[in-house]
BAFI-3210 file (N, C-alpha, C; in Angstrom, 3 decimals, decimal comma, padded with zeros to 6 digits):
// residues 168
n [1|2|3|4|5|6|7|8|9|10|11|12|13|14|15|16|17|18|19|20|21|22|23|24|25|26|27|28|29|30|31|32|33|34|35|36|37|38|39|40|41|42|43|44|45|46|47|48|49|50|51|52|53|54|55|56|57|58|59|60|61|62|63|64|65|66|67|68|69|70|71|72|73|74|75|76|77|78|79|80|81|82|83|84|85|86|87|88|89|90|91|92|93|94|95|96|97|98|99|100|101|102|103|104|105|106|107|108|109|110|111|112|113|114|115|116|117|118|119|120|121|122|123|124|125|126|127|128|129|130|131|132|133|134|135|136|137|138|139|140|141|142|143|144|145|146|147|148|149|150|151|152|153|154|155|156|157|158|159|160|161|162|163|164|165|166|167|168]
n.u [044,731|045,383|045,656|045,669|044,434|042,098|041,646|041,764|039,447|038,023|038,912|038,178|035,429|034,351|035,674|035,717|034,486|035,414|037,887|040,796|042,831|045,317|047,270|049,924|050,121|053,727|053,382|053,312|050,585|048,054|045,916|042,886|041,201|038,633|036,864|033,630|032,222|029,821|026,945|025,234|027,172|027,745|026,040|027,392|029,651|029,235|028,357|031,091|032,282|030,776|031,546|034,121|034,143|033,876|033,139|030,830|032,329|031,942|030,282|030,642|029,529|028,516|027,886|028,146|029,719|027,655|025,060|024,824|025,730|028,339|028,942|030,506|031,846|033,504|035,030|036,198|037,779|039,316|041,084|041,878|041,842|039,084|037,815|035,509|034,117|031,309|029,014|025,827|023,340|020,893|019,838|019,006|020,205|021,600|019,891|022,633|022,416|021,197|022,418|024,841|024,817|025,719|026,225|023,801|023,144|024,803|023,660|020,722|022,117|023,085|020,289|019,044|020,562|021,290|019,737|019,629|018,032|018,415|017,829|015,351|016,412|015,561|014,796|013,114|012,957|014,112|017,561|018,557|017,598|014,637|011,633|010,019|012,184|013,994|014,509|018,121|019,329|021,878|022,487|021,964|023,917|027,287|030,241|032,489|034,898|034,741|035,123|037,385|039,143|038,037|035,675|032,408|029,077|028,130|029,478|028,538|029,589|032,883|032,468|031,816|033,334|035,927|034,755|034,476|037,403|038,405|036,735|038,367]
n.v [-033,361|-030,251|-029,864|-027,188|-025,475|-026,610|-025,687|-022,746|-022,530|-022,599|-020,554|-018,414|-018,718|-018,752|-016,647|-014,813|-016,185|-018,738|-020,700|-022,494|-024,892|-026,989|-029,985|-032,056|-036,113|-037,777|-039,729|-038,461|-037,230|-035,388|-033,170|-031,296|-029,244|-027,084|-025,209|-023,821|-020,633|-020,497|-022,288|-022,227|-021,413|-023,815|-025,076|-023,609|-025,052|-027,403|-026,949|-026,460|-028,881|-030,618|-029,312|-030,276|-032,746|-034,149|-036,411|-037,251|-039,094|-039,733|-038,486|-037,049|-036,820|-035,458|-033,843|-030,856|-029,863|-027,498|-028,360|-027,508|-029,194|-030,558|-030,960|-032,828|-032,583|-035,286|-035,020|-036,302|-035,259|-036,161|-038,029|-036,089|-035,479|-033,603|-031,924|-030,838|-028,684|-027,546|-026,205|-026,538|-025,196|-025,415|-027,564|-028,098|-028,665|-027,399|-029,426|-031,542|-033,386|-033,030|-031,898|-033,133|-036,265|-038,521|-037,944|-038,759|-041,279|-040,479|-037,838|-039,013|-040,835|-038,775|-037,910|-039,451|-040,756|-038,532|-036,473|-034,127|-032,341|-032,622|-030,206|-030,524|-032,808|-035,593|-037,997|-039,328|-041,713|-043,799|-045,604|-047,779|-047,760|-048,932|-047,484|-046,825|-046,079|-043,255|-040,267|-038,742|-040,616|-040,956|-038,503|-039,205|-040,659|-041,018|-039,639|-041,781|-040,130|-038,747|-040,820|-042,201|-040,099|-040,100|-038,577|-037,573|-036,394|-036,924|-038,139|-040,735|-043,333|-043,051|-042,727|-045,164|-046,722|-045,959|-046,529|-049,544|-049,964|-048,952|-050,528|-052,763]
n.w [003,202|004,884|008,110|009,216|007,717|008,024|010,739|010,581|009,431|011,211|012,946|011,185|011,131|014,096|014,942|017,400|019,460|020,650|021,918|020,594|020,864|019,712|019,488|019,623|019,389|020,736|018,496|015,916|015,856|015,188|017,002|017,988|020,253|020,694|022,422|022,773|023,147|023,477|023,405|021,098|018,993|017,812|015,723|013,298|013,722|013,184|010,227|009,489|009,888|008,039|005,880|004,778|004,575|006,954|010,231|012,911|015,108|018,214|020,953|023,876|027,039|030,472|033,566|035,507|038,863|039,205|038,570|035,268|032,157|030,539|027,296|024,417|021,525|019,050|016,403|013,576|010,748|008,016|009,005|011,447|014,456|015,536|019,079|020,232|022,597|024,880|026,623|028,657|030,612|030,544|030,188|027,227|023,595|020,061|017,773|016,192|013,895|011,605|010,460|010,090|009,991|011,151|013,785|015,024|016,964|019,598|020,248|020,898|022,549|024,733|025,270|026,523|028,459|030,053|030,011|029,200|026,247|022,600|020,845|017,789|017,412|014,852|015,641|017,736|019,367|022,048|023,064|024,647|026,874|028,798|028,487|031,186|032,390|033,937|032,166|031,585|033,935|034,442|035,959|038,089|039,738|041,473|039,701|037,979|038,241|040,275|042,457|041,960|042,891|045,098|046,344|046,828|046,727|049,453|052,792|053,733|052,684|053,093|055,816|056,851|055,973|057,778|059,987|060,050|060,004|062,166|063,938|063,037]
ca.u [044,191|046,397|045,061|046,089|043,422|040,595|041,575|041,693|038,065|037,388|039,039|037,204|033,554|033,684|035,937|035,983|033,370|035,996|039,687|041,657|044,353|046,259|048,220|050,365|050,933|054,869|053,593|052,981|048,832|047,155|044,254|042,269|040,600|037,872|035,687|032,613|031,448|028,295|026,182|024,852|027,735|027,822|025,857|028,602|030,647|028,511|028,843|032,323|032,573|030,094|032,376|035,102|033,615|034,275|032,198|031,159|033,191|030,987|029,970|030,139|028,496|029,098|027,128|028,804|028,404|026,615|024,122|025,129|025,765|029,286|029,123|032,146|031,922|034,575|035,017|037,179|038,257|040,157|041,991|042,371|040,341|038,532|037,102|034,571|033,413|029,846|027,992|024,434|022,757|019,053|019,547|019,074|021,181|020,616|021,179|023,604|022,027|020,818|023,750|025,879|023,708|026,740|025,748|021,952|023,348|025,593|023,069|020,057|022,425|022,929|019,190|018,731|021,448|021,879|018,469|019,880|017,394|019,387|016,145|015,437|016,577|014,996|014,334|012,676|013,484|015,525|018,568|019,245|016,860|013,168|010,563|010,072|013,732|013,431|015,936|018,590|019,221|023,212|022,281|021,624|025,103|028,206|030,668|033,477|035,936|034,621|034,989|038,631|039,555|037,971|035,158|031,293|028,386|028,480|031,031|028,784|030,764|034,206|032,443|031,665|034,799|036,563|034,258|034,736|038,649|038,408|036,537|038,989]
ca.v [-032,065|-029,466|-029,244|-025,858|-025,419|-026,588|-024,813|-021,731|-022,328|-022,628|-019,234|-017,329|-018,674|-018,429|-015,473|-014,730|-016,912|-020,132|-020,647|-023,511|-025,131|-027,925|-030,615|-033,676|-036,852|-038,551|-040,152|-037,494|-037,345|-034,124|-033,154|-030,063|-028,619|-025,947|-024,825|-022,294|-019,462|-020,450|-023,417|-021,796|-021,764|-025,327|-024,886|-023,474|-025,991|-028,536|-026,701|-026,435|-030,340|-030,750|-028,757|-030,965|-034,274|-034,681|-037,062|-037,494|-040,387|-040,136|-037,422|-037,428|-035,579|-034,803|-032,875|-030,133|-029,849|-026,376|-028,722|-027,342|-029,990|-029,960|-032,070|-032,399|-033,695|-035,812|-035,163|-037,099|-034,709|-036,718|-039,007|-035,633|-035,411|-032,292|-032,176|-029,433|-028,389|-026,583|-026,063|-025,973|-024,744|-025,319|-028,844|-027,988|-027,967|-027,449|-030,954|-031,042|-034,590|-033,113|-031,776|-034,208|-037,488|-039,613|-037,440|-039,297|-042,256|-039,533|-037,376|-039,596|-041,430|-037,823|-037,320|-040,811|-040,762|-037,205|-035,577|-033,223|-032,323|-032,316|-029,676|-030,467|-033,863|-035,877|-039,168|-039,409|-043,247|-044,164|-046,345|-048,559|-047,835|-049,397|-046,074|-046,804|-045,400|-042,013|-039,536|-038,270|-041,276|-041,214|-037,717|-039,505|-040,954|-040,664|-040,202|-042,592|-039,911|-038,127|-041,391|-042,513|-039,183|-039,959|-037,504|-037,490|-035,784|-037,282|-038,800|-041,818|-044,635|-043,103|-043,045|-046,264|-047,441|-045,715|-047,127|-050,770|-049,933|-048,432|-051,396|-054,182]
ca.w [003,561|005,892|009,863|009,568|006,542|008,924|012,147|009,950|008,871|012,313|013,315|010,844|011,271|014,611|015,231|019,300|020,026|020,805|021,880|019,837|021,200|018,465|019,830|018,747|020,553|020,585|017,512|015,691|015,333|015,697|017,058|017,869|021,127|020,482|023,398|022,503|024,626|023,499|022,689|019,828|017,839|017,687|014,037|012,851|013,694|011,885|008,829|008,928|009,910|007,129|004,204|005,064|004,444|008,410|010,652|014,120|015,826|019,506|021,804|025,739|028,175|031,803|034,710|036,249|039,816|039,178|037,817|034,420|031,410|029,078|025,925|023,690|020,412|018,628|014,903|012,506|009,490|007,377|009,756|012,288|016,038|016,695|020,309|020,158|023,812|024,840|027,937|028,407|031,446|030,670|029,867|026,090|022,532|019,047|017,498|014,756|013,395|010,711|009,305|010,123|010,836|012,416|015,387|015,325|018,279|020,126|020,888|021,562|024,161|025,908|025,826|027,420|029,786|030,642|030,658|027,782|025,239|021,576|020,111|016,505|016,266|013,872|016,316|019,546|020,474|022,802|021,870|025,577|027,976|029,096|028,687|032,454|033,104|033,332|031,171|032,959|034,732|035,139|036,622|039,573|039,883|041,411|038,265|038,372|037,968|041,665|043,019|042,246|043,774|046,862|046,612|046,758|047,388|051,016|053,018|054,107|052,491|054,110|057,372|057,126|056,025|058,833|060,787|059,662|060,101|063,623|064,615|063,138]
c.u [044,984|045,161|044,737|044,735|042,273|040,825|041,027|040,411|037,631|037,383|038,132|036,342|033,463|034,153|036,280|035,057|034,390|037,071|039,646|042,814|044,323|047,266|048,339|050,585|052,382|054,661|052,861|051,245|048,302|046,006|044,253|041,047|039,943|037,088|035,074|032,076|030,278|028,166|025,810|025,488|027,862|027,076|026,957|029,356|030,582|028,483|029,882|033,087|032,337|031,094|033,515|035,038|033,754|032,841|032,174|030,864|031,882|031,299|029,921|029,698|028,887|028,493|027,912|028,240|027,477|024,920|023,698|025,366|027,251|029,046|030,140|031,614|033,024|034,543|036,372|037,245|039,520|041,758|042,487|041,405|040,417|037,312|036,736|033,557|032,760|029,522|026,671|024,093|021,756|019,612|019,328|019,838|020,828|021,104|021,570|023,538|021,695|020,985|024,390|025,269|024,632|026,071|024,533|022,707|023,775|024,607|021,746|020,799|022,515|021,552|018,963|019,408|021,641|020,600|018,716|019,255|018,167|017,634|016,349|016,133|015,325|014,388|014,339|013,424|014,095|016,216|018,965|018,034|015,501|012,777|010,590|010,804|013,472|014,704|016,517|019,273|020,641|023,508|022,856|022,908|026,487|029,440|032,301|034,524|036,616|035,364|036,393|039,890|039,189|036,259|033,152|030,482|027,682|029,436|030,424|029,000|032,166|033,793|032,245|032,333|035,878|036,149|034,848|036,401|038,767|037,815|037,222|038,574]
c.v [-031,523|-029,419|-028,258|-025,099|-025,521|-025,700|-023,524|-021,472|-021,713|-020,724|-018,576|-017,037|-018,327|-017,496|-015,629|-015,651|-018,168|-019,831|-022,236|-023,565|-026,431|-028,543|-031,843|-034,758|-037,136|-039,165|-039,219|-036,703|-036,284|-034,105|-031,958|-029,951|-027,319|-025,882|-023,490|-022,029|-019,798|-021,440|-023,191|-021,625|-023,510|-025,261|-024,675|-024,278|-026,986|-028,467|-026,540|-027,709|-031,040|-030,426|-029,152|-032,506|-034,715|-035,618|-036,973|-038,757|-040,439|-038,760|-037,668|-035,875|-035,766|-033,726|-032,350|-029,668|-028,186|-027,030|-028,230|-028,594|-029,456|-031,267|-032,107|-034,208|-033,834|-036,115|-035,463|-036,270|-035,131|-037,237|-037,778|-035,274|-034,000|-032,480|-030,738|-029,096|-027,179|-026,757|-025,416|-025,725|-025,004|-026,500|-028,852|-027,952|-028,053|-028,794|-030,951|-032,244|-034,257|-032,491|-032,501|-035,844|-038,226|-038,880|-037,948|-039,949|-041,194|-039,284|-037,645|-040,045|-039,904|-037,563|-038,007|-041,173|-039,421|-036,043|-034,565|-033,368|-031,896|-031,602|-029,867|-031,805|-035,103|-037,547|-039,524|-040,581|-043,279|-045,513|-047,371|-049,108|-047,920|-047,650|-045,989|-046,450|-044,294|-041,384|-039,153|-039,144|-041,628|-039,674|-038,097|-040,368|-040,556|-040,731|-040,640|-041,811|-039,448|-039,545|-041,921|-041,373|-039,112|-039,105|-037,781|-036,526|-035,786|-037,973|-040,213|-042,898|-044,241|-042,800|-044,408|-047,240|-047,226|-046,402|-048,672|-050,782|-049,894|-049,961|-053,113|-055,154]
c.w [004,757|006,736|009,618|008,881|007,296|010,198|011,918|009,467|010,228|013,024|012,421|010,858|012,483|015,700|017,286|019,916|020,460|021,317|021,516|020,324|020,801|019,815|019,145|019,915|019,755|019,230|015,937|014,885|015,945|015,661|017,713|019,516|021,056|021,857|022,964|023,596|024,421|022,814|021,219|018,581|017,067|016,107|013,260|012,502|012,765|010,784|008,211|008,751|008,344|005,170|004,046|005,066|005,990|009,169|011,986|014,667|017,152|019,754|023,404|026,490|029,571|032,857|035,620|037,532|040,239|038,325|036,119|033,225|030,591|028,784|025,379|022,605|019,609|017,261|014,021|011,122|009,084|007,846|011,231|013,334|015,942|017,665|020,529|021,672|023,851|026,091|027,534|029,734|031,592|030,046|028,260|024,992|021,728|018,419|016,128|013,672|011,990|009,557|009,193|010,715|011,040|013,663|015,688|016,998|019,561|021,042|021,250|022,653|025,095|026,426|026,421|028,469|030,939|030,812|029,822|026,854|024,146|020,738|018,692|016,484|015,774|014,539|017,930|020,108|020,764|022,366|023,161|026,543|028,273|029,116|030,238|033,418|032,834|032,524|032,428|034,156|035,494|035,854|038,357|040,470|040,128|040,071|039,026|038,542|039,519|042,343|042,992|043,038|044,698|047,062|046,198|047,425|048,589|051,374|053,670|053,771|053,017|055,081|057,859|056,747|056,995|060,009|060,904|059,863|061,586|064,661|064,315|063,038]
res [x|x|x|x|x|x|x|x|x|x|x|x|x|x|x|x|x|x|x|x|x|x|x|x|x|x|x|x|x|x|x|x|x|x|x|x|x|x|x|x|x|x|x|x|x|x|x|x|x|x|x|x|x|x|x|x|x|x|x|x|x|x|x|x|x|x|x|x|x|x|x|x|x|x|x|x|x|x|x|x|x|x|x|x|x|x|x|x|x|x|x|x|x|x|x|x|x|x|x|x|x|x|x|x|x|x|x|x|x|x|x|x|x|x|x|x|x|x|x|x|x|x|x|x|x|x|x|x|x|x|x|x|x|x|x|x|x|x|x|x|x|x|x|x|x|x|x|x|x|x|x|x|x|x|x|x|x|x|x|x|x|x|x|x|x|x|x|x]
***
């Protein structure tokens, strides 16, 4: 099946609503970068994943520090990645489980990790974590990525490593 063939679905369903940008690595394996202006197309998407025999590989999630949410889901159409990025704002999305039920694990782990409600899917339980944990719970975490750059939402662990330096 031609890339070009699915991208092309993509442009027409969802028109201005997205930008697509296609790339290859060195060995020559393409894959696909969509970001939607809007959560809401994300249906769409599912039906175009869907008419393509395509599946979804995993989903990650991510808290922006506007306290915002992006997701980005990772779909396998016939051996080619599309990485489909969304933002939610209200903690909410529509869940696409039940067009495409590979996405069931995905998006229970965002609701269980990330405090992101996936509305409409088809199974409450959680998939890791004791009831007694609340949702949301890597919310509450510095993310590893802040942290190899140096950077948190305070500075007291590098004051108290300067400290611990200063005093030798």
């Amino acid at each position: 099946m031609s890339t070009s063939k699915i991208i092309k679905s993509f442009k027409e369903t969802l028109v201005d609503n997205c930008s697509i940008k296609e790339d290859c690595d060195s060995y020559g394996n393409v894959s696909a970068w969509i970001k939607l202006e809007s959560k809401d197309s994300m249906s769409s998407v599912a039906n175009i994943v869907k008419s393509f025999k395509g599946r979804c590989i995993v989903a990650t999630a991510y808290k922006n520090s506007d306290d915002s949410h992006t997701i980005v889901y990772h779909f396998d159409i016939d051996g080619t990645i599309f990485n489909v990025e969304m933002n939610t704002n209200d903690n909410m999305f529509f869940s696409i489980t039940p067009t495409i039920p590979s996405a069931n694990w995905a998006e229970r782990e965002i609701r269980e990790m990330y405090g992101v409600e996936p509305m409409g899917h088809p199974d409450t339980d959680r998939l890791f974590l004791d009831y007694s944990i609340a949702k949301g719970v890597l919310n509450e975490y510095i993310p590893l990525s802040k942290l190899q750059r140096g950077v948190s939402e305070t500075d007291i662990m590098w004051k108290k490593v300067k400290k611990d330096i200063d005093n030798g």
